[in-house]
PDB file with SEQRES, HELIX, SHEET and CRYST1 records, atoms N, CA, C and O in Angstrom:
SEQRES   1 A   84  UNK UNK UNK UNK UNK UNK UNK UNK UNK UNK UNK UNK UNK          
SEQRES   2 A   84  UNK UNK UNK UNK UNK UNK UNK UNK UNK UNK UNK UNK UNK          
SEQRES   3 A   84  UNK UNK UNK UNK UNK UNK UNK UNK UNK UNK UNK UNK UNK          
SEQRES   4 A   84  UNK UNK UNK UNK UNK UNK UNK UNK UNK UNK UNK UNK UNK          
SEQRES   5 A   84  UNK UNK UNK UNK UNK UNK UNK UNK UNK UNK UNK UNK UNK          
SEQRES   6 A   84  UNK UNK UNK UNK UNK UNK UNK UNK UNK UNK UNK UNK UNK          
SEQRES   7 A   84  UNK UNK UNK UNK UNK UNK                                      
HELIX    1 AA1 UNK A    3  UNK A   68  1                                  66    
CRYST1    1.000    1.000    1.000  90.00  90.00  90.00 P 1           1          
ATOM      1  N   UNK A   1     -47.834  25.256   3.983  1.00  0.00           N  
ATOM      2  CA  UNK A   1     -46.670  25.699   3.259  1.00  0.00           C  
ATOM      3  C   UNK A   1     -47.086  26.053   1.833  1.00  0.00           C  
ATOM      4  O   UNK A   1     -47.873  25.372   1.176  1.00  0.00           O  
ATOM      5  N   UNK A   2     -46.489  27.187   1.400  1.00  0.00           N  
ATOM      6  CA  UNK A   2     -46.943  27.143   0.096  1.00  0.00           C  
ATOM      7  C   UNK A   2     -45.531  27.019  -0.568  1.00  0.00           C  
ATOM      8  O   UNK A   2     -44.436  26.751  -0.073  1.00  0.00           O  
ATOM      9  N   UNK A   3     -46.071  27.418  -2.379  1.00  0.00           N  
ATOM     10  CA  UNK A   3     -45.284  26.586  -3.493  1.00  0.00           C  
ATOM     11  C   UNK A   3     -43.954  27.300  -3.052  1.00  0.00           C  
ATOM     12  O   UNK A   3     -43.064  26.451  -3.002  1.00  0.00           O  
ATOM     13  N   UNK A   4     -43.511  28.502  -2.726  1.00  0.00           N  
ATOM     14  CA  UNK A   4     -42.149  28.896  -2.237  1.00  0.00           C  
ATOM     15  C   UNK A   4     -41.756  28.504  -1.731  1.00  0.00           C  
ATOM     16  O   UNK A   4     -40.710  27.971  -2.100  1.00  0.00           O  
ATOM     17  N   UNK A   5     -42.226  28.367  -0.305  1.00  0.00           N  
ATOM     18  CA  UNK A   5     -41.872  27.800   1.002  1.00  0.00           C  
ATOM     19  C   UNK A   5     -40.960  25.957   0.309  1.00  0.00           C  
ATOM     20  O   UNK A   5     -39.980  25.541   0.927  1.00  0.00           O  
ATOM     21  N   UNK A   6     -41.411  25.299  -0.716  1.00  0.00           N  
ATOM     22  CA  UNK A   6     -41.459  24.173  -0.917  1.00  0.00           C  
ATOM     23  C   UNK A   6     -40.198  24.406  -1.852  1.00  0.00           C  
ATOM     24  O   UNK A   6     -39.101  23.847  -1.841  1.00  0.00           O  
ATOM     25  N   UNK A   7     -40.482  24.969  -2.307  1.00  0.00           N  
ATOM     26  CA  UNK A   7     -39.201  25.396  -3.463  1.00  0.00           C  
ATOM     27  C   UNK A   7     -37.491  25.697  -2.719  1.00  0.00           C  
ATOM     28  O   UNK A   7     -36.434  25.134  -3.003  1.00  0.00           O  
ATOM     29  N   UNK A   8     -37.694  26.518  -1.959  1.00  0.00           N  
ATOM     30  CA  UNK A   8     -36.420  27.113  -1.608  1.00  0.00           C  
ATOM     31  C   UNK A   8     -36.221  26.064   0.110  1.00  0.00           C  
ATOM     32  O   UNK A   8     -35.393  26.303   0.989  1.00  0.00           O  
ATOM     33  N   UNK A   9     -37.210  25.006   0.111  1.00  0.00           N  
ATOM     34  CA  UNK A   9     -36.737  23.770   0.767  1.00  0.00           C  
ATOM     35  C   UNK A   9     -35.842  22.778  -0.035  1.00  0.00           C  
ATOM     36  O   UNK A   9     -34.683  22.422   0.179  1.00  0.00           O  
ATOM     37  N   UNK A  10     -36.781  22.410  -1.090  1.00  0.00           N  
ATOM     38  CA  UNK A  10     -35.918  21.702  -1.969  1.00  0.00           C  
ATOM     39  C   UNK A  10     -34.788  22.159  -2.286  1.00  0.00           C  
ATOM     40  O   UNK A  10     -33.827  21.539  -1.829  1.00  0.00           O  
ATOM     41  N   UNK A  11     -34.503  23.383  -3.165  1.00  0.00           N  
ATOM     42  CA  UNK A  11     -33.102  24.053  -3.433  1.00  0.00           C  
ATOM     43  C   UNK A  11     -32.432  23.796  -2.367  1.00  0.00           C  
ATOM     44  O   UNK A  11     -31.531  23.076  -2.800  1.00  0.00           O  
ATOM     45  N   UNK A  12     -32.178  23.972  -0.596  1.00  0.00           N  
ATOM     46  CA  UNK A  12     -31.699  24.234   0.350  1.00  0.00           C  
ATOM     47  C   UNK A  12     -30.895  22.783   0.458  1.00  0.00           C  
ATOM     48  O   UNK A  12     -29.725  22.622   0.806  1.00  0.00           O  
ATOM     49  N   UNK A  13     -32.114  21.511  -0.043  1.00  0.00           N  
ATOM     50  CA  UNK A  13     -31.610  20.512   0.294  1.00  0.00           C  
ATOM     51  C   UNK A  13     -30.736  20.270  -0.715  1.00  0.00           C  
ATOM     52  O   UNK A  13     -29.562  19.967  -0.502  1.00  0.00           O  
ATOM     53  N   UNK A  14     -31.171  20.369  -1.704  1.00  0.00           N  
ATOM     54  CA  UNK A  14     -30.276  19.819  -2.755  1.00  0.00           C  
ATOM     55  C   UNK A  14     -28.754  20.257  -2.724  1.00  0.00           C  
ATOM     56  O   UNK A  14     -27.758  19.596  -3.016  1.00  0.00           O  
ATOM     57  N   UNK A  15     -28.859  21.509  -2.304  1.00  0.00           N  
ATOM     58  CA  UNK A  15     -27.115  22.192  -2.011  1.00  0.00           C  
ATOM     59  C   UNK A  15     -26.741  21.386  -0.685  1.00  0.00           C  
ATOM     60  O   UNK A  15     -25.662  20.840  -0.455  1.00  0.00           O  
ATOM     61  N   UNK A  16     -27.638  21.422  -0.030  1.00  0.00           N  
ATOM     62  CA  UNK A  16     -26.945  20.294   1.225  1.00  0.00           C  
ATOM     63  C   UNK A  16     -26.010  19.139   0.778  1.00  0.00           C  
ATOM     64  O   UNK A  16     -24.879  18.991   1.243  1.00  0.00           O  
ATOM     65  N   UNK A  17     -26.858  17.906  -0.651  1.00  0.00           N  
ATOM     66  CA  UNK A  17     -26.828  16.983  -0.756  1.00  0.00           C  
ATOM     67  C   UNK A  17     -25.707  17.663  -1.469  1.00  0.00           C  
ATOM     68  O   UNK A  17     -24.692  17.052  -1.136  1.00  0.00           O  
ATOM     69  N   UNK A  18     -25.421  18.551  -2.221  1.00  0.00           N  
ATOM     70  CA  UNK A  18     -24.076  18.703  -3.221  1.00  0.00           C  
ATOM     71  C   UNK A  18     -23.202  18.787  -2.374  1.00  0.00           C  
ATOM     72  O   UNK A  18     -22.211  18.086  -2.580  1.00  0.00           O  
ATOM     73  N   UNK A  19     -23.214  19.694  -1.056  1.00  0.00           N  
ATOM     74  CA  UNK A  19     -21.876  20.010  -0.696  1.00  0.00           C  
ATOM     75  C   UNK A  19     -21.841  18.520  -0.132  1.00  0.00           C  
ATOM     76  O   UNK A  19     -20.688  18.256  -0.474  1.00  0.00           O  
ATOM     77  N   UNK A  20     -22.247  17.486   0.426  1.00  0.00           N  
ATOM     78  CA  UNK A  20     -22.281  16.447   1.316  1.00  0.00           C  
ATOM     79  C   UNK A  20     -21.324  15.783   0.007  1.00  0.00           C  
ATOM     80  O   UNK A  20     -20.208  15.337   0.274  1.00  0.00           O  
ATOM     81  N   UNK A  21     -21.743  15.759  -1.135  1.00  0.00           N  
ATOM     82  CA  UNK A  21     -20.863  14.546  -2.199  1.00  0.00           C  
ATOM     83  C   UNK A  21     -19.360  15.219  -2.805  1.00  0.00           C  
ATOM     84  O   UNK A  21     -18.287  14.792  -3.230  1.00  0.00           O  
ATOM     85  N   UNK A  22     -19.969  16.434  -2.575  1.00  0.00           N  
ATOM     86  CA  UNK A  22     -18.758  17.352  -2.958  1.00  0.00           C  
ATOM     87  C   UNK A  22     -17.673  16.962  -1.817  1.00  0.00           C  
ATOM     88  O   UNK A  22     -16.600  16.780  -2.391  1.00  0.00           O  
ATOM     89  N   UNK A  23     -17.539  16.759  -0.381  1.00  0.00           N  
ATOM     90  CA  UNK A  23     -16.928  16.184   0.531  1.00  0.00           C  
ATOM     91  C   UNK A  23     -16.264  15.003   0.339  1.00  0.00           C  
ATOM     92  O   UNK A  23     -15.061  14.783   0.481  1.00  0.00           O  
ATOM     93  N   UNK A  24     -17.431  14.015  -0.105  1.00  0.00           N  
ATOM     94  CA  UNK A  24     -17.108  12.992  -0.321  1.00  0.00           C  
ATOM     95  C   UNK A  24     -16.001  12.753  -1.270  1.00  0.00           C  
ATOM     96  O   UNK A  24     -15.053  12.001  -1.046  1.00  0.00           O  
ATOM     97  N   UNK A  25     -16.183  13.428  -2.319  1.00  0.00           N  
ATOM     98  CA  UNK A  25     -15.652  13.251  -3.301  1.00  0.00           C  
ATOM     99  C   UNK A  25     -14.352  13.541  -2.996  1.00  0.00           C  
ATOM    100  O   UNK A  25     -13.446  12.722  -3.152  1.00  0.00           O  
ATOM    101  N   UNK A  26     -14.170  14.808  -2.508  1.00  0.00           N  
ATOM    102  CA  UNK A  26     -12.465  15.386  -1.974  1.00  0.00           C  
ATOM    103  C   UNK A  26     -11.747  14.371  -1.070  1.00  0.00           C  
ATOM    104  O   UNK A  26     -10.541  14.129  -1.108  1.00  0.00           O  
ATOM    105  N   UNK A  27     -12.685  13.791  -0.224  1.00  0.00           N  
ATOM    106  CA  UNK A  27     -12.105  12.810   1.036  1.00  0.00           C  
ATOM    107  C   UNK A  27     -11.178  11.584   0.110  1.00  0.00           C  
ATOM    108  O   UNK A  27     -10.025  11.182   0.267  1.00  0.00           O  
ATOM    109  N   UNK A  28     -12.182  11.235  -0.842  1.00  0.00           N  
ATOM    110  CA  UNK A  28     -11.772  10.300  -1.756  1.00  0.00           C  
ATOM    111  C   UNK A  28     -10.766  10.098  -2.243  1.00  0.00           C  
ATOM    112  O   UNK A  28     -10.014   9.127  -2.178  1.00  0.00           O  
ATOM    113  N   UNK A  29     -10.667  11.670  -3.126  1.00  0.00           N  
ATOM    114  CA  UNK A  29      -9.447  12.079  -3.740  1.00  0.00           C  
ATOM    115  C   UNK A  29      -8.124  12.146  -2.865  1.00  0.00           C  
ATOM    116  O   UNK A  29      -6.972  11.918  -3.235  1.00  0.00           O  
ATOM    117  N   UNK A  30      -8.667  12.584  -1.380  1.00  0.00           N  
ATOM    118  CA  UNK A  30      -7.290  13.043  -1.243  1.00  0.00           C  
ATOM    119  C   UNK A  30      -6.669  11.696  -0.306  1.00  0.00           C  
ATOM    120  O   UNK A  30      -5.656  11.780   0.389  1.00  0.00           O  
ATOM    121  N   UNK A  31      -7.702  10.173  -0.489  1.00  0.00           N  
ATOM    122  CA  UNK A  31      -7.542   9.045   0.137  1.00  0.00           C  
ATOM    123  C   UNK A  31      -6.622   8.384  -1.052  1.00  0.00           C  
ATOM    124  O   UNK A  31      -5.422   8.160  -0.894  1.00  0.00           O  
ATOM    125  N   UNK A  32      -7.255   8.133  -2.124  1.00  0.00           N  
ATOM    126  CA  UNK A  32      -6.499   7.731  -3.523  1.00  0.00           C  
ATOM    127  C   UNK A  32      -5.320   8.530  -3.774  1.00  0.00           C  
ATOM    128  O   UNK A  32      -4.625   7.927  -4.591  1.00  0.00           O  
ATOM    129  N   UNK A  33      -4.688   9.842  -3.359  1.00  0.00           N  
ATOM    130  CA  UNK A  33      -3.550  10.452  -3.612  1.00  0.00           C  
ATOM    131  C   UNK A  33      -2.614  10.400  -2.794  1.00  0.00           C  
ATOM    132  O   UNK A  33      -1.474  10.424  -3.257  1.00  0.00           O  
ATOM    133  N   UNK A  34      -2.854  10.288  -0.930  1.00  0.00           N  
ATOM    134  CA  UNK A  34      -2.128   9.237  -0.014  1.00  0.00           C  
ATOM    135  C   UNK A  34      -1.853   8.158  -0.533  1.00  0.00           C  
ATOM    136  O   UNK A  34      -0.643   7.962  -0.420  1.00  0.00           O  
ATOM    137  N   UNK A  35      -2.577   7.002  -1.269  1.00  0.00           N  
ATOM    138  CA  UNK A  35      -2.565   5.829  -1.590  1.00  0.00           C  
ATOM    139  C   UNK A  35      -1.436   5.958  -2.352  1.00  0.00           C  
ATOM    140  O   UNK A  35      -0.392   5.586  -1.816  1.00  0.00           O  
ATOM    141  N   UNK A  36      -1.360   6.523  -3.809  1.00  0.00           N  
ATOM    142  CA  UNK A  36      -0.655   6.342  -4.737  1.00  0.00           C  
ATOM    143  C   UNK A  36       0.787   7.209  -4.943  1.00  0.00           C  
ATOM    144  O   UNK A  36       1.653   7.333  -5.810  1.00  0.00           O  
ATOM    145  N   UNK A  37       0.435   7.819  -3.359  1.00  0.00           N  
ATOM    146  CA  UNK A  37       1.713   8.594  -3.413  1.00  0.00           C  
ATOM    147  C   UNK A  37       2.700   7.300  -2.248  1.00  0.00           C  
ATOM    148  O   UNK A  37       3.908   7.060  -2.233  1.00  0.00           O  
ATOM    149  N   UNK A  38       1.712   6.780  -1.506  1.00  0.00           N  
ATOM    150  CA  UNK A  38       2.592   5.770  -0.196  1.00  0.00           C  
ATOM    151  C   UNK A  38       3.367   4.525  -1.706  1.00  0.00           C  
ATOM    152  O   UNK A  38       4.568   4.538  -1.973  1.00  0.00           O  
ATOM    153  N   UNK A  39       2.613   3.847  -2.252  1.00  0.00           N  
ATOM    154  CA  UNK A  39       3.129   3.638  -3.621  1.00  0.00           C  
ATOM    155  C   UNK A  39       3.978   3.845  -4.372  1.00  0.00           C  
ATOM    156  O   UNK A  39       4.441   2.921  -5.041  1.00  0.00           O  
ATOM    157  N   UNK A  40       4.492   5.288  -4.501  1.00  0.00           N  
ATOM    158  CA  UNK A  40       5.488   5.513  -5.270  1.00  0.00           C  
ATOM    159  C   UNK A  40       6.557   5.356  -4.534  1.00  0.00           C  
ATOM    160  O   UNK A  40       7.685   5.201  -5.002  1.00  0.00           O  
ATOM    161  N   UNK A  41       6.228   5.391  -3.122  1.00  0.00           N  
ATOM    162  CA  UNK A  41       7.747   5.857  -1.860  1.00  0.00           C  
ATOM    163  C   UNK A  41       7.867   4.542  -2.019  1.00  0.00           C  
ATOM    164  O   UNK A  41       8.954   4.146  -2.441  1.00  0.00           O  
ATOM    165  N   UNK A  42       6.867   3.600  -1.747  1.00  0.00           N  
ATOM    166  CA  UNK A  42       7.680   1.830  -1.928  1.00  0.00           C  
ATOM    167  C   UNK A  42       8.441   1.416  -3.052  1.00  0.00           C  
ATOM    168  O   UNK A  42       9.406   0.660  -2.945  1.00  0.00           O  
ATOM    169  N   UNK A  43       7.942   1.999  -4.385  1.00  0.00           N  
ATOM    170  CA  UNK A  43       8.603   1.134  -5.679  1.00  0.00           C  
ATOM    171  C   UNK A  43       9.826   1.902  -5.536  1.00  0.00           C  
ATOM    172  O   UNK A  43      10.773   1.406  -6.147  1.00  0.00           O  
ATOM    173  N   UNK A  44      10.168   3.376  -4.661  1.00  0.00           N  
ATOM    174  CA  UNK A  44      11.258   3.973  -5.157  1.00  0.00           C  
ATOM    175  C   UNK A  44      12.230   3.436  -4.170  1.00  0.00           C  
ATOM    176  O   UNK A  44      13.376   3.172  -4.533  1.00  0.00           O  
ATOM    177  N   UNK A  45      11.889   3.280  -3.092  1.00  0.00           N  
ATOM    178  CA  UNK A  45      12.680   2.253  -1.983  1.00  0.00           C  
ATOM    179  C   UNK A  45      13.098   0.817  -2.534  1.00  0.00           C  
ATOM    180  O   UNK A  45      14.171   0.316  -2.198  1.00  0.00           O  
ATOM    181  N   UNK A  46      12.328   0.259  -3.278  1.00  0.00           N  
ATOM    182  CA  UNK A  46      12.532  -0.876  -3.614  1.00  0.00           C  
ATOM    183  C   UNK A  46      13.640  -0.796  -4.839  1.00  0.00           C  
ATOM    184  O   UNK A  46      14.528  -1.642  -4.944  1.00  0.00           O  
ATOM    185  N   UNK A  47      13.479   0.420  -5.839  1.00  0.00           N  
ATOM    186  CA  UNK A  47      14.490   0.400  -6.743  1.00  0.00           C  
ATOM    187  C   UNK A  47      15.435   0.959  -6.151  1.00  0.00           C  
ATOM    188  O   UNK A  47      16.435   0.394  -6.594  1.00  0.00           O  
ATOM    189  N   UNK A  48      15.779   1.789  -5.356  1.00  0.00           N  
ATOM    190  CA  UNK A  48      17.310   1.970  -4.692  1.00  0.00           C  
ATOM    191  C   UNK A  48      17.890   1.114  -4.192  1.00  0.00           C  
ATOM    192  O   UNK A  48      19.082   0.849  -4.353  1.00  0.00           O  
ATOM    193  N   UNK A  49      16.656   0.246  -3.115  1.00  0.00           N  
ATOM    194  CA  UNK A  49      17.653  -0.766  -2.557  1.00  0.00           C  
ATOM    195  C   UNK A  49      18.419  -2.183  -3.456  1.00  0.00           C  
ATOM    196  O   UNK A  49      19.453  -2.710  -3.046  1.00  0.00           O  
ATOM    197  N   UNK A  50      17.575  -2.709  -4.915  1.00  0.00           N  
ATOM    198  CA  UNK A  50      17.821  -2.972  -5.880  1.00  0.00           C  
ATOM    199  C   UNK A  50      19.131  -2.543  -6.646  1.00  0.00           C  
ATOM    200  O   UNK A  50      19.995  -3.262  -7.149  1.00  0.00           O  
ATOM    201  N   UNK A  51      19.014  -0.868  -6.581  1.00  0.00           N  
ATOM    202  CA  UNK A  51      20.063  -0.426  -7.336  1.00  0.00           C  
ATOM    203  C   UNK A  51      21.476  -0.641  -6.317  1.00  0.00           C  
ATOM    204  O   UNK A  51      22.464  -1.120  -6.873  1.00  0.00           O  
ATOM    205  N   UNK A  52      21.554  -0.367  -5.153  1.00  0.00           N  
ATOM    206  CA  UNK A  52      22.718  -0.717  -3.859  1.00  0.00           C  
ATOM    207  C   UNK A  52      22.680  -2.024  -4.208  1.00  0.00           C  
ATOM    208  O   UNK A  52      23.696  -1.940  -4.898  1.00  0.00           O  
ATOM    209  N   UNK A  53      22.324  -3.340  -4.336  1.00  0.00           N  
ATOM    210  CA  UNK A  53      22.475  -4.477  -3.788  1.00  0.00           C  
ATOM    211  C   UNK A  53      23.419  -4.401  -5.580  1.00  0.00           C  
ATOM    212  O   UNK A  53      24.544  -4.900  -5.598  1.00  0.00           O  
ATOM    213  N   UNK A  54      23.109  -4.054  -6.328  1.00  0.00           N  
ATOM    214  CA  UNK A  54      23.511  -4.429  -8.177  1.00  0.00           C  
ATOM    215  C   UNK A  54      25.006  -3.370  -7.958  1.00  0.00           C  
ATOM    216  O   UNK A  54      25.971  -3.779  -8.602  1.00  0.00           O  
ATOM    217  N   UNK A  55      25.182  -2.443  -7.355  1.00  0.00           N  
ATOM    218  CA  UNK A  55      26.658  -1.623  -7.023  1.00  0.00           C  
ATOM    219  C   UNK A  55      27.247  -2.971  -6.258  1.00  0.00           C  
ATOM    220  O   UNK A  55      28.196  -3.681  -6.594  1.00  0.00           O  
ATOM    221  N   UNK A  56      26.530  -3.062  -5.330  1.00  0.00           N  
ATOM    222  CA  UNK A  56      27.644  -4.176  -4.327  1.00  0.00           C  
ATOM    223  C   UNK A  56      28.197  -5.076  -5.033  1.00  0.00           C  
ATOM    224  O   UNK A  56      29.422  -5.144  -5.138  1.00  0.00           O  
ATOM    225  N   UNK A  57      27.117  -6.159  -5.805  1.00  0.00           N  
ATOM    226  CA  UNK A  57      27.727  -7.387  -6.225  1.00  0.00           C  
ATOM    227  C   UNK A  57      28.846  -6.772  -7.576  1.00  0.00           C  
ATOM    228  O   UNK A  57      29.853  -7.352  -7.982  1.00  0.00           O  
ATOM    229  N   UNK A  58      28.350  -5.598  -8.013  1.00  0.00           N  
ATOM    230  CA  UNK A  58      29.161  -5.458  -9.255  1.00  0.00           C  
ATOM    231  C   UNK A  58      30.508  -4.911  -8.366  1.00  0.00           C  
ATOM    232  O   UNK A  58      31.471  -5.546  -8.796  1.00  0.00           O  
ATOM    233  N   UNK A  59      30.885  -4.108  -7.442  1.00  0.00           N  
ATOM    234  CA  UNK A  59      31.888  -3.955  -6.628  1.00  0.00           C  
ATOM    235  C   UNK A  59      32.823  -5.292  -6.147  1.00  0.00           C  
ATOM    236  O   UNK A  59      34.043  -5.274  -6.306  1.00  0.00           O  
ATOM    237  N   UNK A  60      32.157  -6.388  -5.576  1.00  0.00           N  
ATOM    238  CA  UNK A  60      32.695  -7.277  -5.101  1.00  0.00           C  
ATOM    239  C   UNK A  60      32.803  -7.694  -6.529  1.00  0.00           C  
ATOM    240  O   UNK A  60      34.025  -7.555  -6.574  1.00  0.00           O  
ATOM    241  N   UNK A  61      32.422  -8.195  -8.025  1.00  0.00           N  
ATOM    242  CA  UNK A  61      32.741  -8.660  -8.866  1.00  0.00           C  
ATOM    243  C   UNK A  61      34.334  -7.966  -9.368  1.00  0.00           C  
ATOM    244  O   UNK A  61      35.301  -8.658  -9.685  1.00  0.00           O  
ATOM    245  N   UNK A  62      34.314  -6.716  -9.349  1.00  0.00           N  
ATOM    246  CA  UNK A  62      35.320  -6.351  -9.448  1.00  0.00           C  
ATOM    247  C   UNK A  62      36.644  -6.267  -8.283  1.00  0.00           C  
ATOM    248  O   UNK A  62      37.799  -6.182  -8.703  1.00  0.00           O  
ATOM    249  N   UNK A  63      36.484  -6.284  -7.484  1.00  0.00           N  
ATOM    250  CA  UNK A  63      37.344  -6.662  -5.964  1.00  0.00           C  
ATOM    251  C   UNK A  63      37.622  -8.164  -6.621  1.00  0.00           C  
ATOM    252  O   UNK A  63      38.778  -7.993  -7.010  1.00  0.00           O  
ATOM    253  N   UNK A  64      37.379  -9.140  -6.883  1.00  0.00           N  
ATOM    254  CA  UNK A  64      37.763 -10.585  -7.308  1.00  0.00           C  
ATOM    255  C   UNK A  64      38.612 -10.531  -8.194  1.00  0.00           C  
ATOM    256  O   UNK A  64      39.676 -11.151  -8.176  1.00  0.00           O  
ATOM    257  N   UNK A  65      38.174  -9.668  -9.197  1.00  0.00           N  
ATOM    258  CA  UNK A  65      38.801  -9.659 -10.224  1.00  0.00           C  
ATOM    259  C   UNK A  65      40.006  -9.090 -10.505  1.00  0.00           C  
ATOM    260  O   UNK A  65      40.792  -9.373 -11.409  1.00  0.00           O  
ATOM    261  N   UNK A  66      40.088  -8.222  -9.610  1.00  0.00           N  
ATOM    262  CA  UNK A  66      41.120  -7.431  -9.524  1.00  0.00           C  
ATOM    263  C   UNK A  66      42.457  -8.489  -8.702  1.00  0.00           C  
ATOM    264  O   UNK A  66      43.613  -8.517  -9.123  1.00  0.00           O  
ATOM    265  N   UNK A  67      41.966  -9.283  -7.495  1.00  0.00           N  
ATOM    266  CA  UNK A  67      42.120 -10.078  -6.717  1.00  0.00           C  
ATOM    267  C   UNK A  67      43.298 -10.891  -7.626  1.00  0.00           C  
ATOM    268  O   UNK A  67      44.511 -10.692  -7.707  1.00  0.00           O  
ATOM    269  N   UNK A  68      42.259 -12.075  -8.395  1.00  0.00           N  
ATOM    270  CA  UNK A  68      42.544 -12.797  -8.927  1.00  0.00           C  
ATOM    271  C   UNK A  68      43.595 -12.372 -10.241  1.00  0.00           C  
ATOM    272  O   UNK A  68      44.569 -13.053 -10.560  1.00  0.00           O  
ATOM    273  N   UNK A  69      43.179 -11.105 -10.920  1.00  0.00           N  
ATOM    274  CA  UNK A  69      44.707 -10.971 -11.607  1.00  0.00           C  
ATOM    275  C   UNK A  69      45.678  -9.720 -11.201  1.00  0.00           C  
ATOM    276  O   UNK A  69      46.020  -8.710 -11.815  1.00  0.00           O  
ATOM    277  N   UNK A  70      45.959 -10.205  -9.955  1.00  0.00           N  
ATOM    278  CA  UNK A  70      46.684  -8.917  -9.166  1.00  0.00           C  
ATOM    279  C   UNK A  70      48.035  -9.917  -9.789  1.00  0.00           C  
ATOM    280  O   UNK A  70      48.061 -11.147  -9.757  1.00  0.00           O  
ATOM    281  N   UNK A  71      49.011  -9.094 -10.296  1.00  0.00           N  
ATOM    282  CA  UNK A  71      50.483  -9.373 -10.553  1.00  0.00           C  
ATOM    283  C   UNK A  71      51.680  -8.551  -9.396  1.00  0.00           C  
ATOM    284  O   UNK A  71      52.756  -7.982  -9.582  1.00  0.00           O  
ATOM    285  N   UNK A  72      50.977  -8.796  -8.360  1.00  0.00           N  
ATOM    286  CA  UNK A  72      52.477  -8.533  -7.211  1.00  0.00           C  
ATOM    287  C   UNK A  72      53.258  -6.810  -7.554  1.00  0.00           C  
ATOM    288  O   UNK A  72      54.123  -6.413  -6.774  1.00  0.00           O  
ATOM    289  N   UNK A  73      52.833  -5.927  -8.765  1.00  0.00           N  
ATOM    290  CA  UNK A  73      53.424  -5.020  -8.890  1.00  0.00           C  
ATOM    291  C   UNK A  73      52.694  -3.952  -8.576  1.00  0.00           C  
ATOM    292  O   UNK A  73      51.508  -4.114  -8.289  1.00  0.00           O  
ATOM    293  N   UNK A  74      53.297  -2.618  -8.574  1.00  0.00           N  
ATOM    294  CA  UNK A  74      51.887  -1.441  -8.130  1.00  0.00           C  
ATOM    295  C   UNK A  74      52.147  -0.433  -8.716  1.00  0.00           C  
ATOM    296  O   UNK A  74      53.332  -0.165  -8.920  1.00  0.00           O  
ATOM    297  N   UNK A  75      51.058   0.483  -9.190  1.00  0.00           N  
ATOM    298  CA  UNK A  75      49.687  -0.256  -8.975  1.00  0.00           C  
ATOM    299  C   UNK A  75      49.689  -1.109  -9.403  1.00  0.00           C  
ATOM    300  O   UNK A  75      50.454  -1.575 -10.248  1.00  0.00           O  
ATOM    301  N   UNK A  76      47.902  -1.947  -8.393  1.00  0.00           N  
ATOM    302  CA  UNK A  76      47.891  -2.902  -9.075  1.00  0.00           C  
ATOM    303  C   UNK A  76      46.891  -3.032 -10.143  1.00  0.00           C  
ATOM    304  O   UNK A  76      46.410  -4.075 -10.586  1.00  0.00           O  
ATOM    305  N   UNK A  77      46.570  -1.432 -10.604  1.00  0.00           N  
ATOM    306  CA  UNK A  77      45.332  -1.966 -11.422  1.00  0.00           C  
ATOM    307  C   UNK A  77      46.313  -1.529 -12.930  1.00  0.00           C  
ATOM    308  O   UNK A  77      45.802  -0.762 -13.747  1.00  0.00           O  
ATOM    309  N   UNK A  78      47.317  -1.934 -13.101  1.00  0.00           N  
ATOM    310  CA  UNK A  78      47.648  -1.295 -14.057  1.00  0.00           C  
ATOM    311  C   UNK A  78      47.618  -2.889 -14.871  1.00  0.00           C  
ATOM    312  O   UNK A  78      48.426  -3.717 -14.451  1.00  0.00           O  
ATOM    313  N   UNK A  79      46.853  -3.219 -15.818  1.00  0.00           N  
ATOM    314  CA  UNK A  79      46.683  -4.690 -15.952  1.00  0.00           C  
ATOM    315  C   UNK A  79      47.185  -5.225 -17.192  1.00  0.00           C  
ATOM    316  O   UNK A  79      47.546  -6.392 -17.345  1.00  0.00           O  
ATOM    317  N   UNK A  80      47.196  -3.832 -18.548  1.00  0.00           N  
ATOM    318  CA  UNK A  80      47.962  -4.684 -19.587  1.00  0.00           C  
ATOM    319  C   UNK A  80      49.097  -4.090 -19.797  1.00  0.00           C  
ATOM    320  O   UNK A  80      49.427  -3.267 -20.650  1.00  0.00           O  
ATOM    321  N   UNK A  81      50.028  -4.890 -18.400  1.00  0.00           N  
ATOM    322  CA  UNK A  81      51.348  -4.357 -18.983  1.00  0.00           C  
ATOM    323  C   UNK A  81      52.185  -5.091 -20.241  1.00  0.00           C  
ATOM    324  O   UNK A  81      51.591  -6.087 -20.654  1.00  0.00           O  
ATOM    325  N   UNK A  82      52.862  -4.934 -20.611  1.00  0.00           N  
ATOM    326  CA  UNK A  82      53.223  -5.685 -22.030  1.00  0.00           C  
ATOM    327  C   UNK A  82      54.447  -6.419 -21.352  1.00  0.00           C  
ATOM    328  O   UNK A  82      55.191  -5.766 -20.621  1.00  0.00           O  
ATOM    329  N   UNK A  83      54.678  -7.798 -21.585  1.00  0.00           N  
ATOM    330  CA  UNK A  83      55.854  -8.225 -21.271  1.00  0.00           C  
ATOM    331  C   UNK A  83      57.200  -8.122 -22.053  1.00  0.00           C  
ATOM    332  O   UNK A  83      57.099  -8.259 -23.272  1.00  0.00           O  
ATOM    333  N   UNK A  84      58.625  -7.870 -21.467  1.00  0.00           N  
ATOM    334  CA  UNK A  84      59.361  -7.829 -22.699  1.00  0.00           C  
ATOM    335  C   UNK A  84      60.669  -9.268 -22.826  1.00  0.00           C  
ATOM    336  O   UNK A  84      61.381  -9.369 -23.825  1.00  0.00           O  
TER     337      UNK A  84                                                      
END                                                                             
């Protein structure tokens, strides 16, 4: 083999070895961007269902309340009526 022959082996490999990390590298990326995208779908599930459970209790807080100073007249949300 001579010095060409040796040369444009090496070059041949070396682009081998780039595109091989260049792969790698994308596989990576697009493993870490599944990752952090499955991630965002949980925290955003987790804050809706958070945000529903904080409507409910504040719903039923107000259903009580309403409950408890219901005055028999209607409506009944009409609450500061003035007495005379």
């Amino acid at each position: 083999m001579n010095w060409k022959q040796v040369l444009f082996l090496s070059f041949a490999a070396a682009v081998v070895l780039l595109a091989a990390e260049n792969r790698q590298r994308l596989s990576a990326d697009e493993r870490r961007r599944e990752y952090y995208e499955e991630q965002r779908n949980e925290f955003e599930n987790y804050v809706e269902e958070e945000q529903d459970e904080q409507e409910e209790r504040t719903r039923e807080q107000v259903e009580q309340w309403r409950q408890w100073h219901y005055d028999g007249l209607s409506p009944s949300y009409i609450y500061q009526r003035q007495n005379i």
